[in-house]
Every structure is written in C-alpha cells, then in structure tokens.
Kinemage of the C-alpha trace (Angstrom):
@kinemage 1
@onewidth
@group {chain A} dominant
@subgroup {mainchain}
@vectorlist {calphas} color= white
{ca unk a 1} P -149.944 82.520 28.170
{ca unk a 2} L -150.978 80.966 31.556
{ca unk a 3} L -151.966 84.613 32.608
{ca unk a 4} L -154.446 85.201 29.226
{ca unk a 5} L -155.948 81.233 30.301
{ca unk a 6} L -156.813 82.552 34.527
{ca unk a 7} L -158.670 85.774 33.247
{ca unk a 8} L -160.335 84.530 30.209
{ca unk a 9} L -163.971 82.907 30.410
{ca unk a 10} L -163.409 79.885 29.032
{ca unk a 11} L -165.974 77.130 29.255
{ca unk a 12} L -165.121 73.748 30.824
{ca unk a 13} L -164.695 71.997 27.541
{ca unk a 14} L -162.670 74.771 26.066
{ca unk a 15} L -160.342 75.292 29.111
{ca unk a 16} L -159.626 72.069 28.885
{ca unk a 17} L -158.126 72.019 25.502
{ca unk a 18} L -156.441 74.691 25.949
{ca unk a 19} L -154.748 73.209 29.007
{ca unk a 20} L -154.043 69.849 27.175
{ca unk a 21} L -152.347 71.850 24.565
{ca unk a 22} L -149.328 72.989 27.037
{ca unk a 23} L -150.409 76.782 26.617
{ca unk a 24} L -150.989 76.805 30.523
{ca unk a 25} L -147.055 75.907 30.953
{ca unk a 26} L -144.799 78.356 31.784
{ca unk a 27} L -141.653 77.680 28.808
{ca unk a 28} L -138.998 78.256 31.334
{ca unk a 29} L -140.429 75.029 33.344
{ca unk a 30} L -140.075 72.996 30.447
{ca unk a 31} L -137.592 70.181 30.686
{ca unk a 32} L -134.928 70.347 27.667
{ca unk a 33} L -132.326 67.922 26.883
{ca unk a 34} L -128.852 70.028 25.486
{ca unk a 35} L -126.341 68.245 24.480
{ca unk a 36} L -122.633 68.548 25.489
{ca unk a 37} L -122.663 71.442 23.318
{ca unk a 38} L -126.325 73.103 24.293
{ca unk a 39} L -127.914 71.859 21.168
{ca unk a 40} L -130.963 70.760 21.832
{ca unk a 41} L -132.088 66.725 21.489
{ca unk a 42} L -135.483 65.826 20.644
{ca unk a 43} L -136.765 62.053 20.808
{ca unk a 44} L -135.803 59.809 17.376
{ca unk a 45} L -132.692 61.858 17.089
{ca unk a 46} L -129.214 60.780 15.893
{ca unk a 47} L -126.414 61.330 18.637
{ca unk a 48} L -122.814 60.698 18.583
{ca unk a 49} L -120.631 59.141 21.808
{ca unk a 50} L -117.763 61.888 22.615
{ca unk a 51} L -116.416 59.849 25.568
{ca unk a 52} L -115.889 55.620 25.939
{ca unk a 53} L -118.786 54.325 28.279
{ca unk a 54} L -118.034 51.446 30.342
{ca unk a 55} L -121.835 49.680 29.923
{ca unk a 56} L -122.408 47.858 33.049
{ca unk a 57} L -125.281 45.884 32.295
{ca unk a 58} L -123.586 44.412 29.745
{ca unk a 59} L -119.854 43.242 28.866
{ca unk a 60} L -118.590 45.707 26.253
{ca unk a 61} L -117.697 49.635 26.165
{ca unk a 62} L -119.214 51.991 24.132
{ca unk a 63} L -116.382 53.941 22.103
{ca unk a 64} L -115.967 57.496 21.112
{ca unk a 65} L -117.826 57.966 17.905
{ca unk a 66} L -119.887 55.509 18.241
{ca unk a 67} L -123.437 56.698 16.857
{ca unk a 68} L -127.173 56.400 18.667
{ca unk a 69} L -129.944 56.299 16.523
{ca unk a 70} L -133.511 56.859 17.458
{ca unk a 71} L -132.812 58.309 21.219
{ca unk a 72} L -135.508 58.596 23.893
{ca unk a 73} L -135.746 61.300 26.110
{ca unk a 74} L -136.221 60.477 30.082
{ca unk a 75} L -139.254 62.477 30.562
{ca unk a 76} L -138.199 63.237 34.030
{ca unk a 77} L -134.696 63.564 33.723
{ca unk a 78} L -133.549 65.895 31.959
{ca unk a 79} L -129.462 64.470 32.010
{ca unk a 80} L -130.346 61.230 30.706
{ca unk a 81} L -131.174 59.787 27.263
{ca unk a 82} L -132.057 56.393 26.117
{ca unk a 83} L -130.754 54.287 22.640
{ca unk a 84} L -129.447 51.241 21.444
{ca unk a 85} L -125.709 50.549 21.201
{ca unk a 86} L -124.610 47.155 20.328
{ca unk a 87} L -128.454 46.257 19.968
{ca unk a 88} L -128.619 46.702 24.084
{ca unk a 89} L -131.081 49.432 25.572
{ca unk a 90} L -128.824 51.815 27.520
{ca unk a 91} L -129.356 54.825 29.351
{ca unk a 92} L -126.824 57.599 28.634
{ca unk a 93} L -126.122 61.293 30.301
{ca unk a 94} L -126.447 63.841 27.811
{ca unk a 95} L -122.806 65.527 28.777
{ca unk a 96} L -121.372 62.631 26.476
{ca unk a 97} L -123.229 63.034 23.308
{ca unk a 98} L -123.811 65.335 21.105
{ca unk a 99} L -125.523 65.837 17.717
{ca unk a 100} L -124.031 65.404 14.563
{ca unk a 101} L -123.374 68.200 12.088
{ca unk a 102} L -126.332 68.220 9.632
C-alpha cells in the first residue's frame, strides 16, 4: 500500500488520512507480541503464567498458572507485556505467557 499512497495525487487533507490510518506502513514493520507459543496478544487480553516469576518490586512470586487479565502491550517492546498480578502493575516477557484455550 505505501507504493499506491507515493504515486497517487492525493490532496493534503486526504494524504493525511490516509497516512493516519496505518495504510502507509509496511505490515512486516509492525511490532507483534506472540506468545510462548506464536499466538498473537492484543491489549485487554487474558494470559496465563507458564513459568514462576520472582517479582522484584514486590515480595511475592508469581506461580505457574497464575492468570493476567486485561494485559498492555509495551508499544516499543515487543518482548514485554504489562498486567496486574496480586493487584501490583508488573511488566512481564512474553516467552512466559501464553493465551488460554478459547
């Protein structure tokens, strides 16, 4: 799409919403968040703890199973996840979570 947007005449108000739309992004620069088993995570989802996570901002471990609801996505990085466990904001890598079966 970004080659249709550089030889179309487009005027300024137009090119601009296309732009803001993301149709001037090439989809393999697009950051994606994959679980541990390449499923992809999209912010509010539900994610599952497949490993025990020492939390060091705080004095308790997150156990295997436990469940995340409501994630975050770090915008720019794409290992890393935000969610509440124990009602504490922690920031989790995505190689220890992964989505629960639907």
């Amino acid at each position: 799409m970004t080659d249709l947007l550089k030889i179309a005449y487009l005027d300024d108000e137009t090119m601009e919403l296309a732009k803001a739309s993301g149709d001037d992004k090439n989809p393999d620069d697009i950051i994606k968040h994959l679980d541990c088993f390449d499923a992809v995570l999209n912010n509010g989802d539900t994610v599952v703890l497949v490993k025990s996570l020492n939390v060091k901002s705080a004095s308790f471990s997150a156990k295997v199973g436990t469940v995340v609801h409501k994630i975050c996505l770090v915008e720019d990085n794409h290992e890393q996840i935000e969610g509440k466990v124990n009602d504490t904001q922690i920031i989790i890598l995505i190689k220890y979570v992964k989505k629960p079966a639907n």
